[in-house]
C-alpha positions as CSV (number, residue, x, y, z in Angstrom):
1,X,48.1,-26.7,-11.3
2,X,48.3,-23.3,-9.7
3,X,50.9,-20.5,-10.2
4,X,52.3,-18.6,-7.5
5,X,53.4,-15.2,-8.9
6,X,57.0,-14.4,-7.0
7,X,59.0,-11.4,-7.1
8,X,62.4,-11.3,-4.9
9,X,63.9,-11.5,-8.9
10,X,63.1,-10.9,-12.6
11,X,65.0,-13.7,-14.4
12,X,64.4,-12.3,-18.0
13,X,66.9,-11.8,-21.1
14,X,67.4,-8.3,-20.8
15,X,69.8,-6.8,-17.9
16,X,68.8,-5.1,-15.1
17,X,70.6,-1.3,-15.5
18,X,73.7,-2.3,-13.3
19,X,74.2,-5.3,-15.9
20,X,73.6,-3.1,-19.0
21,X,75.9,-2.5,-21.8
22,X,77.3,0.9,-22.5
23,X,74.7,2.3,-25.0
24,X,73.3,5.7,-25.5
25,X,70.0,3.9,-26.0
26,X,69.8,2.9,-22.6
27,X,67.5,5.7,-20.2
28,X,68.1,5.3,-16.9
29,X,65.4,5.9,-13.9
30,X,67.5,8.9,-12.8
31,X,68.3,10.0,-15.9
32,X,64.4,9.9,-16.9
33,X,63.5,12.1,-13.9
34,X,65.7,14.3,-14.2
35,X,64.6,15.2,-17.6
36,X,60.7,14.9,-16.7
37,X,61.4,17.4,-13.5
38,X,62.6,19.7,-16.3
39,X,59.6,19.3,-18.8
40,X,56.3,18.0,-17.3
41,X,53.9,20.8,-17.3
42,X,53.0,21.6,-13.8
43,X,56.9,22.3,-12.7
44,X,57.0,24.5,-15.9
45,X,53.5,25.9,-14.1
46,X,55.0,26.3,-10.9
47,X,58.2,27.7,-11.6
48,X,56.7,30.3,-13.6
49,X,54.3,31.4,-10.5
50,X,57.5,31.3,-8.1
51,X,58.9,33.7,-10.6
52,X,55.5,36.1,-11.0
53,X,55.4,35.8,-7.1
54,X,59.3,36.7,-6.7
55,X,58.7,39.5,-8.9
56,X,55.6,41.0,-7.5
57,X,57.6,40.8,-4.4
58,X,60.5,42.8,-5.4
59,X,58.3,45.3,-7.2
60,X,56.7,46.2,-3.3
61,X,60.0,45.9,-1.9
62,X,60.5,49.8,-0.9
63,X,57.0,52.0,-1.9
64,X,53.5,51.0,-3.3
65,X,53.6,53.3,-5.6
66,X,56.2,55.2,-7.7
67,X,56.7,59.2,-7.7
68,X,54.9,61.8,-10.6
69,X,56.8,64.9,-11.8
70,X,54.4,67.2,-13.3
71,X,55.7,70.4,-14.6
72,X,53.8,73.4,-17.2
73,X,55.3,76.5,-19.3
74,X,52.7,79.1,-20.9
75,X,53.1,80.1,-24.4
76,X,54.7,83.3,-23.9
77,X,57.2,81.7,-21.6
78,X,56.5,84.3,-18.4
79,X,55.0,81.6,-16.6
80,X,56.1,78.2,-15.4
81,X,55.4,75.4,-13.0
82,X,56.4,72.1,-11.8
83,X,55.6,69.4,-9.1
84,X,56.7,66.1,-7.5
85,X,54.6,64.0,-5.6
86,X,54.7,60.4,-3.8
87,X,52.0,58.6,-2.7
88,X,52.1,57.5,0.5
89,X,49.8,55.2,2.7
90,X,49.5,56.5,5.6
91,X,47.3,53.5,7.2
92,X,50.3,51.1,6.7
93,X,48.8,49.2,3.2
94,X,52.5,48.8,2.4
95,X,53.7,46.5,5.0
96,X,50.8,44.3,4.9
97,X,51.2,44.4,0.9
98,X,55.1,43.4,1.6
99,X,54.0,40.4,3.8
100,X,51.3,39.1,1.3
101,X,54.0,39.1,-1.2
102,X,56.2,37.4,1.0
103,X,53.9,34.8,1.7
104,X,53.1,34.0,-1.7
105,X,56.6,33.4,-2.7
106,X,56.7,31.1,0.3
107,X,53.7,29.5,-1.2
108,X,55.0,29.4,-4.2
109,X,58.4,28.1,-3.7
110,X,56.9,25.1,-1.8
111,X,54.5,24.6,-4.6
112,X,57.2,24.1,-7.1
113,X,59.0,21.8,-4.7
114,X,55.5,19.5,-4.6
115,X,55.4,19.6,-8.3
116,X,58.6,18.4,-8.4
117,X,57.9,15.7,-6.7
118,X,55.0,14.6,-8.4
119,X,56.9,14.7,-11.6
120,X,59.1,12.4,-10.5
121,X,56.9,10.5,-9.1
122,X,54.7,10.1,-12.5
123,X,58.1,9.5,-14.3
124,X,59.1,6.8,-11.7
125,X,55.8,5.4,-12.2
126,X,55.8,5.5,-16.0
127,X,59.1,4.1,-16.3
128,X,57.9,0.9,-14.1
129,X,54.4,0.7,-16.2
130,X,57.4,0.3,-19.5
131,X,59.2,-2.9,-17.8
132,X,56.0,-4.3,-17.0
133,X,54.5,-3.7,-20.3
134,X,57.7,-5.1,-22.3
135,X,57.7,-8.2,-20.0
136,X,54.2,-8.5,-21.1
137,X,54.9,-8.6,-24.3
138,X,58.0,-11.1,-23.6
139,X,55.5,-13.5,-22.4
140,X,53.2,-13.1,-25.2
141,X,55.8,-14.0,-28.0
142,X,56.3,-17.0,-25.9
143,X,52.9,-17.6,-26.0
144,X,52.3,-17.6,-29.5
145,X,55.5,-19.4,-29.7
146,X,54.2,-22.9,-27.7
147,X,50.8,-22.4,-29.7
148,X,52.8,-22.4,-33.0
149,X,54.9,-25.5,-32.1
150,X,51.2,-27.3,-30.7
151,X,49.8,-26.9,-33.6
152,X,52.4,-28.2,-35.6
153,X,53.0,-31.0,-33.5
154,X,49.2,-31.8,-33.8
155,X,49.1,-31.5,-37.6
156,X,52.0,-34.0,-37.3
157,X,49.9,-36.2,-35.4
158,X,47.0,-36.2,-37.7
159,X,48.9,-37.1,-41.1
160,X,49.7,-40.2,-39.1
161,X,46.2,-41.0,-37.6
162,X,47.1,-40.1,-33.7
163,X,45.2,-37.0,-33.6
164,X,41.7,-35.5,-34.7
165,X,40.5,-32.8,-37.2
166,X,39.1,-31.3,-33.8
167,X,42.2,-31.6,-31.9
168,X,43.9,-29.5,-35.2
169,X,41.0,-26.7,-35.0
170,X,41.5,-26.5,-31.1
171,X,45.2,-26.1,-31.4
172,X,44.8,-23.2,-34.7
173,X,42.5,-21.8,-32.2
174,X,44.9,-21.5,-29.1
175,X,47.7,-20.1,-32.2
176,X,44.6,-17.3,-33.1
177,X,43.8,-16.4,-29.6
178,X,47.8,-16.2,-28.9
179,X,48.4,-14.1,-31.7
180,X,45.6,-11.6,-30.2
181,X,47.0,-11.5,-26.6
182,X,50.5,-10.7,-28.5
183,X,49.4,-7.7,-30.5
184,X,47.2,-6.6,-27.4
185,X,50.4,-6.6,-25.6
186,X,52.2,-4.9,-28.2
187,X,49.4,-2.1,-28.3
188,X,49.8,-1.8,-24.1
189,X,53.7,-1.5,-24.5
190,X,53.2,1.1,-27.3
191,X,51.0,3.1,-25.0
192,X,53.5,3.0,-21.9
193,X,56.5,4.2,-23.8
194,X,55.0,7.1,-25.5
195,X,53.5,7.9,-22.0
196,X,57.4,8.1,-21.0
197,X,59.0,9.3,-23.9
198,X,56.5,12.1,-23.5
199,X,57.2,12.7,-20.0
200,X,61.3,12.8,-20.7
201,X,61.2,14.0,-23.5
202,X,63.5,11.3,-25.2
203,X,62.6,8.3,-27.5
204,X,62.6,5.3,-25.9
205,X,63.5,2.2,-26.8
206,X,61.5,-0.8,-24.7
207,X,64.4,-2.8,-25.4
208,X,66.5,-0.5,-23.9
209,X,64.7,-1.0,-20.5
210,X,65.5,-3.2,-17.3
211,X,63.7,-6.2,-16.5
212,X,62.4,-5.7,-12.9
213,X,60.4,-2.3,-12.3
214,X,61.3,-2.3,-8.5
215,X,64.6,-0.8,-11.0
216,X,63.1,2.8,-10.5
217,X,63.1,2.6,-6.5
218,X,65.3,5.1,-5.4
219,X,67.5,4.4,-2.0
220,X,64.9,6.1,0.7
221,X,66.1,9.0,2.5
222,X,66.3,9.7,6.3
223,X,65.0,13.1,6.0
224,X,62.8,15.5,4.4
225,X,63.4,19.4,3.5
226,X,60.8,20.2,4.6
227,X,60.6,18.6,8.0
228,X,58.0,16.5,9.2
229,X,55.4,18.8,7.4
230,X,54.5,17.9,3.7
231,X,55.7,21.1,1.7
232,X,51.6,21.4,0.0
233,X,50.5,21.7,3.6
234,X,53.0,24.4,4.3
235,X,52.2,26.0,1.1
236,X,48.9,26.0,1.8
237,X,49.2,27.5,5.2
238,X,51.5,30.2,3.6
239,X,48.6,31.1,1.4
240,X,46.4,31.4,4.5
241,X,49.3,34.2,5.8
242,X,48.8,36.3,2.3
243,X,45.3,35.9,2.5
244,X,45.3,37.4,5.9
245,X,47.6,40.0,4.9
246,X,45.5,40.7,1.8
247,X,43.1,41.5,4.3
248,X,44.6,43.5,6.3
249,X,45.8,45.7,3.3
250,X,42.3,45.8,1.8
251,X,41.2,47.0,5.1
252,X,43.7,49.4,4.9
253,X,43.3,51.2,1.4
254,X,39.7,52.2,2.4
255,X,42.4,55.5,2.9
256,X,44.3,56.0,-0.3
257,X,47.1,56.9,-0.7
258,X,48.2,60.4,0.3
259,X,50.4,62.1,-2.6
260,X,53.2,64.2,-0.6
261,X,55.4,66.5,-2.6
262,X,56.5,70.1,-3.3
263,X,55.9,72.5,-6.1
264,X,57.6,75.2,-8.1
265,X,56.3,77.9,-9.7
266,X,57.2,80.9,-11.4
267,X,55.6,84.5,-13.2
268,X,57.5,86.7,-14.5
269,X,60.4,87.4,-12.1
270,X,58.4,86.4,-8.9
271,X,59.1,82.3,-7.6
272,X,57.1,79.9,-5.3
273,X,58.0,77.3,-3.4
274,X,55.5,75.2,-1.3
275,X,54.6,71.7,-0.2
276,X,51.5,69.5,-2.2
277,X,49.2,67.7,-0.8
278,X,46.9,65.2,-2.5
279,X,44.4,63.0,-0.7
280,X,41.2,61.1,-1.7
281,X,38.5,61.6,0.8
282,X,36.8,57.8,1.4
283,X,32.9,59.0,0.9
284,X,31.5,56.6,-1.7
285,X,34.4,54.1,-2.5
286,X,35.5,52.6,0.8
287,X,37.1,49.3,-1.3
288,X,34.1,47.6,0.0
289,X,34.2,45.1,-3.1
290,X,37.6,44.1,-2.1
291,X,37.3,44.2,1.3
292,X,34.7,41.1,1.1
293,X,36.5,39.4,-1.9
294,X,39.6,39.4,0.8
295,X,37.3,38.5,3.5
296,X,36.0,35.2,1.2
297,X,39.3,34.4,0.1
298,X,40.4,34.2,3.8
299,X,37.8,31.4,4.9
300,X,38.4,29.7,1.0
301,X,42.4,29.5,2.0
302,X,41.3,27.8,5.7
303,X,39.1,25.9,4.0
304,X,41.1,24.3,1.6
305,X,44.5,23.9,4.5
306,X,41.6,21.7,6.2
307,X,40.5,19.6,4.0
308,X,44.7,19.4,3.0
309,X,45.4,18.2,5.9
310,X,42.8,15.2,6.5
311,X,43.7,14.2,3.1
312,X,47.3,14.0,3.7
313,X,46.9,12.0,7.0
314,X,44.8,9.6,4.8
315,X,47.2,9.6,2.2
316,X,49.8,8.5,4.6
317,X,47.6,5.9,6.7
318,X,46.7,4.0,3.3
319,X,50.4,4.3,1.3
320,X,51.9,2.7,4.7
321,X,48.7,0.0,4.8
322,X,50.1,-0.7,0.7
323,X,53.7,-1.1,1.7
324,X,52.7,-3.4,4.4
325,X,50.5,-5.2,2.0
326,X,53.5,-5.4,-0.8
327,X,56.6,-6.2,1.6
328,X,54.4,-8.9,2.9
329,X,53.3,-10.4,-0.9
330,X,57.1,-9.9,-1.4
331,X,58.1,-12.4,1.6
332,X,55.9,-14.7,0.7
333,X,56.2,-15.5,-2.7
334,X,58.5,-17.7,-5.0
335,X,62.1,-16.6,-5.4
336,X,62.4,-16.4,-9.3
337,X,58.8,-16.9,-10.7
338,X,59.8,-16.6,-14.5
339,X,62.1,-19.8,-13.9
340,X,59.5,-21.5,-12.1
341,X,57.1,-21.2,-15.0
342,X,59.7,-22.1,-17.8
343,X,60.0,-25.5,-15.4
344,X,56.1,-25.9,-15.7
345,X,56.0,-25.1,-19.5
346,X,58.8,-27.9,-19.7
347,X,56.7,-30.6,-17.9
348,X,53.3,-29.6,-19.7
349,X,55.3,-30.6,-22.9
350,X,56.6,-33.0,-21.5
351,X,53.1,-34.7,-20.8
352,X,51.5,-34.0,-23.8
353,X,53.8,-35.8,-25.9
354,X,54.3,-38.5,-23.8
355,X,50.3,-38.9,-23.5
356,X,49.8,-37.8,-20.3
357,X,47.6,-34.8,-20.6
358,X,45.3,-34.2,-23.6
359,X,45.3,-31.5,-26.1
360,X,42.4,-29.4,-24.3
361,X,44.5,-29.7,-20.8
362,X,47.8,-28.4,-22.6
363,X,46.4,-25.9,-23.7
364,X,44.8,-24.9,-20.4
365,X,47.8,-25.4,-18.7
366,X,50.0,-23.4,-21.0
367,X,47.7,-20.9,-20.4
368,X,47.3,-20.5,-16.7
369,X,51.2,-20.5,-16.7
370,X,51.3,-17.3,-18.9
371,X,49.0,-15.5,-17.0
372,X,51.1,-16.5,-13.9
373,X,54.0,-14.8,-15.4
374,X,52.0,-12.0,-16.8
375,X,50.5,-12.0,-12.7
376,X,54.1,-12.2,-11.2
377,X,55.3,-9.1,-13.4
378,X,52.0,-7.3,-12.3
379,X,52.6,-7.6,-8.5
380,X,56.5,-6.4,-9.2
381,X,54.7,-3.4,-10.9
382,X,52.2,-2.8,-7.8
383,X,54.5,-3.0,-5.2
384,X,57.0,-0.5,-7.0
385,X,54.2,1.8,-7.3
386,X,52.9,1.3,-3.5
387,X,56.1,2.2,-2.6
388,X,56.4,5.2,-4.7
389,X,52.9,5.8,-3.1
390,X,54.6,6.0,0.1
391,X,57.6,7.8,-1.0
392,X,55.5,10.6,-2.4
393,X,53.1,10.7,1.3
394,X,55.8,11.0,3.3
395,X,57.4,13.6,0.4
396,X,61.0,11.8,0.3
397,X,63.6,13.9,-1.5
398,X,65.1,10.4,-3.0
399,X,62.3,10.5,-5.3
400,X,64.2,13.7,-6.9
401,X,67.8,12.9,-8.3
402,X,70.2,12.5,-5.6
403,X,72.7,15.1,-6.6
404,X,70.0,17.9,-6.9
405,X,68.9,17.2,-3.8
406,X,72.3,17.0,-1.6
407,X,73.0,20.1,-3.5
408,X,69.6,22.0,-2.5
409,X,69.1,22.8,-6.0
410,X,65.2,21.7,-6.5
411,X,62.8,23.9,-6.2
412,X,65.0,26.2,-4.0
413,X,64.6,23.6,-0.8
414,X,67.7,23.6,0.9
């Protein structure tokens, strides 16, 4: 007998989220990303360099440096002095300081945008490994289930002389090896929902959860906020600007800054007034040490947008090859595999009490069914997660919620 896993539908006992009752219990996909987007780490990470970056931006918005008042008065009083100065760079250090900073909140904005994403993604993706996991454990109960009622049937069989010790022993066998998958199961499920209750930061129940992971698919999107560029390759070409403009202004402070200012003084009843001047002559310390760390970080930052961008073309190339893959396995497949095996489980009962198929064979077969329907809730889980894949390649904003998205409210993406 062979099992063809199927997936067009998930005919199990608990309802998809559309069917679901009214509970508070009850997380849905959208509801789990939007509270992963809010916790996982490296959004937390990224917002808090978009903030640094915003920050040391508006710090260099109008001088480098800020103004020193310096002022004296002698003991006796008959003498007094005083001074402002501003430093000034007179090789234009601010400006290129001003456009590092700008491309570094550029960088940083998209950054948080891309962690977004991925969030959601691994939330998406956690939330699918759940259903699968539960089903999983579905099918185990079942499992030890049919082995419970062989064996009994069996033991029945033997107080009347139509079955062997050896027959008894293979069926308390199948029960023991039944029992094993089932608390393996149990173990996997465990291990999925704390993976997403730790990602949403809310307990969740398994039992709580839909039956078919293709569930936490959102409805794709015709556009991107970023335009046809992924927003990590845009961020990383934003980190080449500042790292040319770092360059620039490291070039630049081999001058430093020239303190401009006036002076007051005064002795006895005489007063003078005068302009400062205050300049560090560029003899010994040229900034040569961070002249070459600039120069290094320049060919680092075209380095790494390189080696970006074959990576995302090959990210793209194999997450469309997977969707191919899965909408194909999709099409091709049974329409309601879990119904299908609960019609083979009925015949392979069916047989073995009417004769037809021996002890070792029913047990075989029961089997090979189970692992069908463990198989047919395995490809729904690996065609969700191919098409998440592709969802995350091609950096769709439907992987976010839909209501932060229309409203431009993630990651500051309009």
């Amino acid at each position: 007998m062979v099992f063809v896993p199927c997936l067009s539908q998930a005919a199990d006992a608990r309802p998809l989220p559309a069917d679901a009752p009214a509970s508070e219990s009850f997380l849905t996909p959208d509801a789990a990303v939007a509270a992963a987007v809010r916790l996982h780490p490296s959004v937390v990470s990224a917002q808090v360099a978009h903030q640094q970056a915003l920050g040391e931006a508006a710090q260099l918005r109008v001088l480098l440096s800020n103004p020193s008042v310096s002022g004296s008065l002698s003991v006796d009083g008959q003498r007094s002095s005083g001074s402002v100065s501003q430093p000034l760079s007179l090789t234009g250090e601010g400006f290129a300081a001003r456009r590092e900073a700008s491309a570094r909140v550029e960088a940083a904005r998209l950054r948080l945008w891309r962690a977004q994403l991925e969030a959601a993604l691994a939330c998406r993706a956690a939330y699918a490994n759940s259903i699968v996991r539960s089903g999983k454990v579905a099918i185990a109960e079942e499992g030890l289930e049919l082995t419970q009622k062989l064996r009994v049937a069996v033991a029945r069989q033997l107080e009347v002389g139509e079955a062997s010790t050896l027959e008894l022993r293979l069926a308390q066998l199948a029960e023991v090896q039944a029992g094993a998958r089932l608390l393996e199961a149990h173990k996997q499920q465990a291990e999925a929902v704390r993976e997403l209750s730790a990602l949403t930061g809310v307990s969740v129940d398994s039992f709580a959860l839909a039956s078919d992971p293709r569930v936490v698919l959102p409805q794709a999107s015709i556009h991107s906020p970023t335009g046809p560029e992924r927003s990590d390759l845009l961020a990383a070409r934003a980190s080449i600007q500042a790292a040319t403009a770092n360059r620039t202004r490291t070039r630049a402070a081999v001058l430093a800054p020239v303190g401009l200012g006036v002076f007051v003084s005064e002795e006895g009843p005489e007063r003078f007034v005068g302009p400062s001047v205050q300049a560090t002559l560029p003899i010994f310390d040229r900034n040569q040490a961070d002249r070459g760390a600039a120069e290094a970080a320049l060919d680092q930052a075209r380095a790494a947008e390189h080696a970006l961008a074959a990576k995302i073309e090959s990210e793209r190339h194999s997450a469309k090859h997977r969707v191919f893959v899965a909408d194909g396995l999709e099409s091709a497949t049974l329409e309601n595999p879990i119904a299908e095996a609960r019609t083979a489980l009925a015949s392979i009962d069916a047989g073995y009490r009417s004769g037809e198929v021996d002890l070792p064979s029913t047990i075989l077969l029961q089997k090979e069914v189970l692992t069908g329907e463990s198989a047919a809730l395995d490809l729904l889980g690996g065609i969700t997660l191919a098409r998440l894949d592709w969802l995350l390649a091609v950096e769709d904003p439907a992987l976010l919620q839909p209501q932060e998205v229309a409203a431009g409210q993630v990651g500051g993406v309009p």
